[in-house]
N, C-alpha and C positions, 0 to 999 in steps of 0.2 A: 504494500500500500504506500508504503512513502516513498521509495523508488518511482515509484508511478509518478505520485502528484510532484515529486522532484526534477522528473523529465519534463513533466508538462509546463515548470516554466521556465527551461532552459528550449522549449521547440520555439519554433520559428525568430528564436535572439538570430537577427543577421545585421555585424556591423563592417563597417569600412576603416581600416587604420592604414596610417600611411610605414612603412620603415624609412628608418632613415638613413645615413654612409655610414653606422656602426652597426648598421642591421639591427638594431632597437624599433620597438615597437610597441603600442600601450594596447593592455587589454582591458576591452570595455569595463565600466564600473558593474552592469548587469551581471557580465560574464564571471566576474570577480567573484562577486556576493554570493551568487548561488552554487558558485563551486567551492565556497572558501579558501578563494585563491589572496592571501596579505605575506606583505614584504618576506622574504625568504624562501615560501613552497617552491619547491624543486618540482620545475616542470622537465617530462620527456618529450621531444620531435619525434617525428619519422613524417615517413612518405609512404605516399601510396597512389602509383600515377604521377598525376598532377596535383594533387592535393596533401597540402599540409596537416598531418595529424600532431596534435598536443595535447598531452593527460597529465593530470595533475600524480604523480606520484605520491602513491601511499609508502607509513612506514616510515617515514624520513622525518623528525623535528626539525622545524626551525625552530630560529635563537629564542624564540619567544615562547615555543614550547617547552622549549628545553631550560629555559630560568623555569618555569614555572614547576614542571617537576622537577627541577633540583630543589627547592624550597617544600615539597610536597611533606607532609609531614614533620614538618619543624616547627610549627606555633605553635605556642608553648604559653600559656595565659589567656585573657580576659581582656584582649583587645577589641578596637568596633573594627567596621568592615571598611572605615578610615586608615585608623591605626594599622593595619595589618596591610591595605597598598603602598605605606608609606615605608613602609619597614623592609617590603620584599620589591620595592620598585628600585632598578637603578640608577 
């Protein structure tokens, strides 16, 4: 069921991006969000034909996952949910 309704609002997302002389290129904000693609996800390329394939690789933390279980089980007190971003933010 949520695969489903997952796909269904990634159908019909068709955008246009330009690359540029470093071969950089922005992936749309839509495309972003619904795949939970933020700073670091390790994407893979291939091909197939003429067309470009990109999957977001599972399995792999980013920096941002990975502070967060490195702090995983360390609070230790009666802090609010303030005191506790402040403590484990860098």
């Amino acid at each position: 069921m949520f695969f489903h309704r997952f796909r269904e609002r990634l159908e019909g997302i068709m955008k246009k991006t330009v690359v540029t002389h470093k071969g950089k290129t922005t992936i749309p904000i839509k495309i972003r969000r619904a795949l939970g693609i933020v700073p670091g996800t390790v994407l893979e390329w291939s091909t197939q034909g003429n067309v470009i394939v990109v999957r977001k690789k599972t399995g792999v933390l980013n920096e941002v996952q990975k502070h967060i279980r490195s702090r995983a089980g360390t609070w230790k007190g009666k802090l609010s949910g303030i005191g506790l971003l402040r403590r484990t933010r860098p």
